[in-house]
C-alpha positions in Angstrom: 70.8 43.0 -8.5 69.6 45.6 -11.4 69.0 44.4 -14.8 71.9 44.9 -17.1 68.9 45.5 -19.9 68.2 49.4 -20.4 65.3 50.6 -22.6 66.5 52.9 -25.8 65.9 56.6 -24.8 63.2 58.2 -27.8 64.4 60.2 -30.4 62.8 63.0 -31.1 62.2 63.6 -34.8 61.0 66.9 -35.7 59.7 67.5 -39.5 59.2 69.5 -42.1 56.0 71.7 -40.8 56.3 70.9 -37.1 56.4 73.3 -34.4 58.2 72.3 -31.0 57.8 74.6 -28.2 60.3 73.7 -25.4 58.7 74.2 -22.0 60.9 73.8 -19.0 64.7 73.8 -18.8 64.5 70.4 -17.5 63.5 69.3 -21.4 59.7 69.1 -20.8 58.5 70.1 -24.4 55.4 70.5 -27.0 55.6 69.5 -30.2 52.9 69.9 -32.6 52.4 67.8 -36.1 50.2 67.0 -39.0 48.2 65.1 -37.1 48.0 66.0 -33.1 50.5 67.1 -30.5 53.3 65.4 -28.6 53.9 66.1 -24.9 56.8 64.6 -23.2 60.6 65.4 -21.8 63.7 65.0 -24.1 66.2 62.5 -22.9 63.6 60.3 -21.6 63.4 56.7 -22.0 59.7 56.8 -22.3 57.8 57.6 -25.2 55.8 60.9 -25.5 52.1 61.4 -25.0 50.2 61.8 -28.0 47.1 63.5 -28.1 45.3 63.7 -32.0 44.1 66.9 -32.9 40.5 64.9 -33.8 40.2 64.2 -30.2 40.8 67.5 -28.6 37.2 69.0 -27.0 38.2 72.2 -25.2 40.9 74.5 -24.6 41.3 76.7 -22.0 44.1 79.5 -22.1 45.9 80.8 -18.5 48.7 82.7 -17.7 51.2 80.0 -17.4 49.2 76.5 -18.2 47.3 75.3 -21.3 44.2 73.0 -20.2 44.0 70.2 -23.4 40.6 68.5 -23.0 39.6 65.3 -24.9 37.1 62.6 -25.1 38.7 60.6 -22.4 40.8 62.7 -20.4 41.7 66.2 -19.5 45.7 66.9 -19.6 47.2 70.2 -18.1 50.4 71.8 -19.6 52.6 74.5 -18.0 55.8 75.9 -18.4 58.5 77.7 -16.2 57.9 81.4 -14.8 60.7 82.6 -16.7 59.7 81.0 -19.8 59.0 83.6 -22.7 56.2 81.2 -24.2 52.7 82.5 -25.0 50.1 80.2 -24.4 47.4 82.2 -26.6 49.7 82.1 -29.2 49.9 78.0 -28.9 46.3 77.5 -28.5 46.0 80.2 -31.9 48.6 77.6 -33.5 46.5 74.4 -32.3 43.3 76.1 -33.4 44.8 76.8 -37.1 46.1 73.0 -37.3 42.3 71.8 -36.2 40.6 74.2 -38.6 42.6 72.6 -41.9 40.9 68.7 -40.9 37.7 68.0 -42.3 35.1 69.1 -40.0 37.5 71.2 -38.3 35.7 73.7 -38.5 32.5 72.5 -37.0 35.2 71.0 -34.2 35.6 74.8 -33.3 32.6 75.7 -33.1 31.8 73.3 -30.5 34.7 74.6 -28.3 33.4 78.2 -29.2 29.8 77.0 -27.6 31.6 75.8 -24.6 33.5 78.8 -24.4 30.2 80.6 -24.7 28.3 78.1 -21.5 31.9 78.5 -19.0 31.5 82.7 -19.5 27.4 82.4 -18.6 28.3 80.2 -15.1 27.9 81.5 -11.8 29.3 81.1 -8.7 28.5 78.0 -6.9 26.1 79.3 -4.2 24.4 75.8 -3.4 27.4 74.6 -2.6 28.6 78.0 -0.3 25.5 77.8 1.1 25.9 74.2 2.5 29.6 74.6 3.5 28.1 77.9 5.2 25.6 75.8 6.9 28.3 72.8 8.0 30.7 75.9 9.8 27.7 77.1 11.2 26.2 74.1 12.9 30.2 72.9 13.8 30.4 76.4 15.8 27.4 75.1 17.4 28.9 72.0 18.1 31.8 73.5 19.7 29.8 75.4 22.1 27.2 72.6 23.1 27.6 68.8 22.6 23.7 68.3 22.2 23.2 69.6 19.2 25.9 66.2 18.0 23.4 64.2 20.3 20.1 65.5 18.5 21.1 65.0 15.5 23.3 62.2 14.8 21.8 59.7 12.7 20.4 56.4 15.1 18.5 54.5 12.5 16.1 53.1 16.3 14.8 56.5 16.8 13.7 56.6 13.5 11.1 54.4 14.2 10.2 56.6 17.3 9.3 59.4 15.2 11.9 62.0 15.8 12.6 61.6 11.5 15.1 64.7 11.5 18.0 62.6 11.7 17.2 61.4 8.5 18.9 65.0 7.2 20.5 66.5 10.4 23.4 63.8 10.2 24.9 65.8 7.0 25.6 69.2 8.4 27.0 67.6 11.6 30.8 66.8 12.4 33.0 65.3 15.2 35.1 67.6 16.9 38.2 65.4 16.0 41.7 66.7 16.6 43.6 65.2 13.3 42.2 61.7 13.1 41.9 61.7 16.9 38.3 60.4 18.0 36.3 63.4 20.5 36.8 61.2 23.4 40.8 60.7 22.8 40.9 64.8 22.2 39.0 65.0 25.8 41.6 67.7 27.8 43.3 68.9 24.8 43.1 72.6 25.2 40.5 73.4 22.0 43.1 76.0 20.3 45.3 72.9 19.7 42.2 70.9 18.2 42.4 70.6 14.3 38.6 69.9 13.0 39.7 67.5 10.3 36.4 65.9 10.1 34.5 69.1 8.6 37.8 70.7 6.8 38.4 67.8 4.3 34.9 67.3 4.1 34.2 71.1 3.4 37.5 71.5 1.2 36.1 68.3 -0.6 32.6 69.7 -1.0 34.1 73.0 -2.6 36.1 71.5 -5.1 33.9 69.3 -6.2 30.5 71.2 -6.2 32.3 73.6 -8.1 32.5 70.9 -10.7 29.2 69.9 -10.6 27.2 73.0 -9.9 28.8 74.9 -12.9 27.4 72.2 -15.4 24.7 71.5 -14.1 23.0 74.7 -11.8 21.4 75.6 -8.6 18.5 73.5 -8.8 19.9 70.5 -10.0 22.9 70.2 -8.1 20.1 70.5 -5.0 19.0 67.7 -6.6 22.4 65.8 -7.2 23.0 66.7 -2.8 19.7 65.0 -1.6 19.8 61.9 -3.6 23.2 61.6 -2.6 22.4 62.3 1.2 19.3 59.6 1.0 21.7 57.3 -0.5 23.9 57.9 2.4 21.5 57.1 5.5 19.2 54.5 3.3 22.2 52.3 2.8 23.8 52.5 6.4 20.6 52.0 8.0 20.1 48.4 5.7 22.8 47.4 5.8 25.2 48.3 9.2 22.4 50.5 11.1 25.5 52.4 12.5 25.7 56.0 13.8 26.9 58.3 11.7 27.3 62.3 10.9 29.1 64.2 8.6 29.0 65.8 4.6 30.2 63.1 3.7 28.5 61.4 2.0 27.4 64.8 0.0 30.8 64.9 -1.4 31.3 61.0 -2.3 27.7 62.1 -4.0 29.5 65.1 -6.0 32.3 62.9 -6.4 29.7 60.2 -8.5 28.5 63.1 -10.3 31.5 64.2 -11.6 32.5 60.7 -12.6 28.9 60.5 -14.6 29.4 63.9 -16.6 33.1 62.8 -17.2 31.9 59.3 -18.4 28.8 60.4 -20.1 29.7 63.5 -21.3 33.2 64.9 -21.5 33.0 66.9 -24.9 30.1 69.4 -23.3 32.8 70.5 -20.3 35.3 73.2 -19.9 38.5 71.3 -19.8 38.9 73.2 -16.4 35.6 71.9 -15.4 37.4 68.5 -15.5 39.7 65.7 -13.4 41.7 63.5 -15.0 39.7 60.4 -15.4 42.2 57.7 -14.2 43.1 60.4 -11.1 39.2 60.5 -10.4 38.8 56.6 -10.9 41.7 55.8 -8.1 41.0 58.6 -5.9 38.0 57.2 -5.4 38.7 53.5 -5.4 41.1 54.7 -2.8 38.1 56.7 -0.6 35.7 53.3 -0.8 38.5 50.7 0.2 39.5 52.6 3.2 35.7 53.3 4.3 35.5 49.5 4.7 39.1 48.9 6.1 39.4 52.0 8.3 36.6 52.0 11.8 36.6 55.8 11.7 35.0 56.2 8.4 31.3 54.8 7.3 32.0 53.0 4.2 28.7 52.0 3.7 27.5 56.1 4.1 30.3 57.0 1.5 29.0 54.2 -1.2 25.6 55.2 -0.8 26.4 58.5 -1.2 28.3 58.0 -4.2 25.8 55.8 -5.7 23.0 58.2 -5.0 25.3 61.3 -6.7 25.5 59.0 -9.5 22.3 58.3 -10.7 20.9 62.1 -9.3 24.2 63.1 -12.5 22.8 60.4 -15.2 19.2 61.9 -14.7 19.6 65.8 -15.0 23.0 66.2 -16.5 21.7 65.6 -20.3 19.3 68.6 -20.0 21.9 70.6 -18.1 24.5 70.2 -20.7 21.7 70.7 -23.8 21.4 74.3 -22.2 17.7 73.4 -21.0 16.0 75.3 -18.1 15.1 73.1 -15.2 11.8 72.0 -15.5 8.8 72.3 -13.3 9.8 69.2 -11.4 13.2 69.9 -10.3 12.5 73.6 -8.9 9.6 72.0 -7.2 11.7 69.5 -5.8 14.7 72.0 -5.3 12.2 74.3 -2.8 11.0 70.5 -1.1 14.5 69.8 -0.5 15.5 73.0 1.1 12.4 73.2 3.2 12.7 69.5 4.3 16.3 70.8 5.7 15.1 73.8 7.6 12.0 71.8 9.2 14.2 69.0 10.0 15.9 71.7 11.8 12.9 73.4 13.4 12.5 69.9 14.6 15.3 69.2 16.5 15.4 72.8 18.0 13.2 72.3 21.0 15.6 69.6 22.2 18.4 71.5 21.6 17.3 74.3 23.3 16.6 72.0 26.5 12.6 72.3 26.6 11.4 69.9 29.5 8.6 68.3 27.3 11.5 67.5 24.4 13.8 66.0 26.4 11.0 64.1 27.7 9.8 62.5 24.5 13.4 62.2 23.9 14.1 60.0 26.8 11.4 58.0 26.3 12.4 57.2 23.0 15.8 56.6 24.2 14.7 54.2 27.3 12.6 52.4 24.7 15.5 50.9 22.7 17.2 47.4 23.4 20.7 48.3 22.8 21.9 52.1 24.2 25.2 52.8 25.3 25.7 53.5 29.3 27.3 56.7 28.0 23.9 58.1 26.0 21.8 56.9 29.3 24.0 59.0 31.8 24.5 62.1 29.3 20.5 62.5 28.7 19.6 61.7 32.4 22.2 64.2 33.7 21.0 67.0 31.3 17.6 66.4 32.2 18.5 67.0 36.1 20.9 69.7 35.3 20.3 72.0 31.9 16.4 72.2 31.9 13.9 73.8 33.7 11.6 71.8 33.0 13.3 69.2 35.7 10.1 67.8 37.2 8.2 67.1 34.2 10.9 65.1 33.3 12.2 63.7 36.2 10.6 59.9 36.3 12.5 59.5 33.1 15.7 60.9 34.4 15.4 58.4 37.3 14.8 55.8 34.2 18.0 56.4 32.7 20.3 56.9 35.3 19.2 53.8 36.9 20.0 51.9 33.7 23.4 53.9 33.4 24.6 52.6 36.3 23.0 48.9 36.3 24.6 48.1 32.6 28.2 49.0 34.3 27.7 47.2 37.5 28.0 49.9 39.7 31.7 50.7 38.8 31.4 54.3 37.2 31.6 56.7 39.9 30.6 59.5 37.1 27.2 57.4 36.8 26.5 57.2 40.3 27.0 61.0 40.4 24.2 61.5 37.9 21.9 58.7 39.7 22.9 60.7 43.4 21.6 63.7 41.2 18.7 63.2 40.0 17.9 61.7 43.6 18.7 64.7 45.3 16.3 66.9 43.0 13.5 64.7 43.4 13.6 65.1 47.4 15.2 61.7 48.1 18.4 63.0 49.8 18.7 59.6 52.0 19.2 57.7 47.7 21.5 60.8 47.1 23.6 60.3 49.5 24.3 56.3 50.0 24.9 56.6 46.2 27.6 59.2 46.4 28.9 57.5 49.1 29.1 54.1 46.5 31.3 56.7 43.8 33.7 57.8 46.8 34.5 54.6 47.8 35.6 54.1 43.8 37.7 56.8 43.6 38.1 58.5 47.0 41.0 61.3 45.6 38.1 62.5 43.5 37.3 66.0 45.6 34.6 66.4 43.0 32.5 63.6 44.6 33.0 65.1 48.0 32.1 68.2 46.9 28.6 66.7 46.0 27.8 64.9 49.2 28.4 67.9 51.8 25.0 69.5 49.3 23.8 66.6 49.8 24.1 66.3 53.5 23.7 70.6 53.9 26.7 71.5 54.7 26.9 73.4 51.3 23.7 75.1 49.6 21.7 73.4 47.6 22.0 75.2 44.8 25.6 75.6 44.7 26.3 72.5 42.5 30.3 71.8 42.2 31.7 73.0 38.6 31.5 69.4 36.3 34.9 68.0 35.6 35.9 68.1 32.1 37.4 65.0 32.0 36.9 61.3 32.9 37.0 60.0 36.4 40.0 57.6 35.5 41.5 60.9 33.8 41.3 62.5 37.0 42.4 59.8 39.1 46.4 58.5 40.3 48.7 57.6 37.8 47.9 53.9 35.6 44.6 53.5 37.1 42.7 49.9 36.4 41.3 49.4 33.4 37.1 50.1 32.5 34.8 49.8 29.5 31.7 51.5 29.9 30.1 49.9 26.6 31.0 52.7 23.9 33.8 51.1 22.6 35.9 53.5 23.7 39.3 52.5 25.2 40.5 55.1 27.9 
């Protein structure tokens, strides 16, 4: 049942002095008085917004829309494309109303000095420059899945020394299709793939580095990115030690920055420098409650970064907004972060790039951790025996890992024993090769691909001529509602 109570819709009173501009046909209107402006629609049971003229901190004059900023919030007024109204000529009337208050006149000369700070901003080029560099390495992605594998944070081989993935991690990204994990998107043809992963966080990055690198500058928006990236991987590896990747945690950084110059210091912005506050507030309330109720996202990652983007705001933004050049300290530490990025980099190229000795240290690494997935064992070993040439100096710890592929899933992945038959076969024992291809036929016996592999093994094929890899898994490629299998990932197929 509705209430039989209705509230009594707001007169509008219009005196002697006022001026009310009506905005949209639908009743949307203006209305300035003695003492501030109304905003609100007529024939609306709700009252209208009123905004002092004391309180006002910035104007900022477009074709269509007046942005109102204020010591708490920033408010954005349009009107209809057909509308005759001149904004300049409201703002003139707003200015005229301020400059009759006492200290009105100092009230405009503030906005003037604003004015002055938005007209001497640049583009954001730190922030272009790190989008640039998240499309760049997501291309590389695309074309080969070890670059994801070398630099994906694992907080374990840390402690092995391979210390890159302390910044590799940010410019990284899951080629997700929607909010479909990579192994769900396995056989969806990659024109149909949407990269959601790196577009929200890249459209996110842009909007919001564009509101912090204006204020603030190159230098210390450099420094705003790194604290916030720190944040990101010191948290998760304290407090979940899970594997992560992605900007992310960059932009829930930008995001904290913006939230510290609009708490700290909302009368030194452009009012189209701003977000409204209570729109910033629950967007991002929103953003940290589903990082710790949704698996896909690393909560812990975004709060760090947030927190991290916070404090980097609260310690440069004063001197940024006081029109101070930054100091000695934060170039210095601008140039250390950039050159900790590209030797991080220079790092983790060697493995990329497949050099025998790299993915040698690499597996060892690997094979000395307690917990590895199956999946991470197999992957390594099989690029060891197949996409290096550098086979034989590697090839005891290829044996290593395809061994303990196969012995943490019993025996039951034919893909497994492919890569254990392998790496066999390479190191001259085709007798292993073959009674362990002959294990994965008797799993899946439709599979030709499996066949194909034990007539090289036996000769009656070269070699050299190594069947074409299936794309997808062997249950994928198997008869219709094959049995169930987990191969310790965590991910259902």
């Amino acid at each position: 049942m509705r209430s039989s109570r209705t509230r009594a819709p707001f007169e509008l009173v219009v005196r002697e002095g006022d001026e009310l501009f009506e905005l949209t046909r639908r009743g949307h209107y203006l209305l300035l008085s003695e003492s501030g402006l109304y905003l609100g629609r007529l024939r609306n049971s709700q009252r209208a917004r009123f905004v002092p003229w004391s309180s006002l901190t910035h104007l900022v004059i477009g074709k269509r829309s007046l942005w109102l900023g204020t010591g708490s919030t920033v408010r954005l007024i349009t009107h209809g494309r057909r509308s005759p109204l001149s904004f300049q000529h409201i703002a003139q009337r707003i200015e005229r109303r301020i400059a009759r208050l006492p200290g009105g006149i100092g009230q405009l000369s503030r906005m003037r000095e604003i004015d002055e700070r938005a007209r001497r901003a640049t583009a954001p080029w730190v922030t272009i420059a790190v989008v640039g560099l998240c499309i760049a390495m997501h291309l590389m992605q695309i074309s080969d899945s070890l670059v994801s594998e070398a630099g994906i944070f694992v907080r374990e081989l840390l402690g092995e020394g391979e210390l890159w993935r302390i910044v590799t991690p940010h410019f990284l990204h899951d080629e997700t299709w929607f909010f479909v994990s990579p192994e769900a998107a396995v056989g969806i043809p990659l024109i149909l793939r949407f990269p959601s992963h790196i577009a929200l966080n890249c459209m996110g990055m842009l909007l919001l580095g564009h509101l912090v690198e204006q204020p603030l500058g190159s230098a210390r928006t450099i420094f705003v990115l790194a604290l916030a990236a720190f944040g990101a991987i010191f948290v998760t590896a304290v407090v979940s030690g899970e594997q992560v990747l992605g900007a992310s945690g960059m932009v829930l950084g930008l995001a904290g920055a913006v939230l510290a110059l609009e708490l700290n210091a909302p009368e030194r912005l452009p009012a189209n420098w701003r977000i409204r506050r209570g729109l910033l507030i629950g967007a991002l309330a929103v953003e940290l409650v589903a990082g710790f109720t949704l698996t896909f996202i690393a909560g812990w990652a975004h709060l760090g970064g947030f927190l991290g983007g916070y404090l980097a705001a609260r310690i440069v933004a004063r001197g940024a907004l006081r029109e101070r050049v930054a100091g000695g300290w934060l170039r210095s530490a601008a140039i250390a972060v950039v050159a900790s990025v590209a030797i991080s980099f220079a790092a983790a190229a060697p493995l990329v790039l497949r050099m025998g000795w790299a993915l040698d240290r690499h597996a060892r690494n690997i094979l000395a951790l307690e917990r590895v997935g199956a999946v991470t064992l197999n992957n390594l070993a099989w690029r060891i025996a197949t996409e290096t040439d550098g086979f034989a100096q590697a090839s005891t710890r290829a044996l290593e890992l395809a061994e303990r592929a196969v012995a943490e899933t019993e025996r039951a992945n034919p893909d497994y024993l492919d890569t254990l038959a392998e790496v066999h076969f390479l190191t001259g024992d085709a007798r292993s090769a073959i009674l362990t291809i002959d294990e994965a036929i008797q799993i899946a016996p439709w599979d030709e691909y499996f066949r194909e592999q034990r007539d090289r093994f036996v000769g009656l094929r070269a070699a050299d001529d190594r069947p074409e890899s299936p794309a997808l898994p062997w249950l994928l490629r198997g008869p219709a509602e094959p049995p169930p299998w987990d191969d310790g990932t965590g991910v259902e197929i």
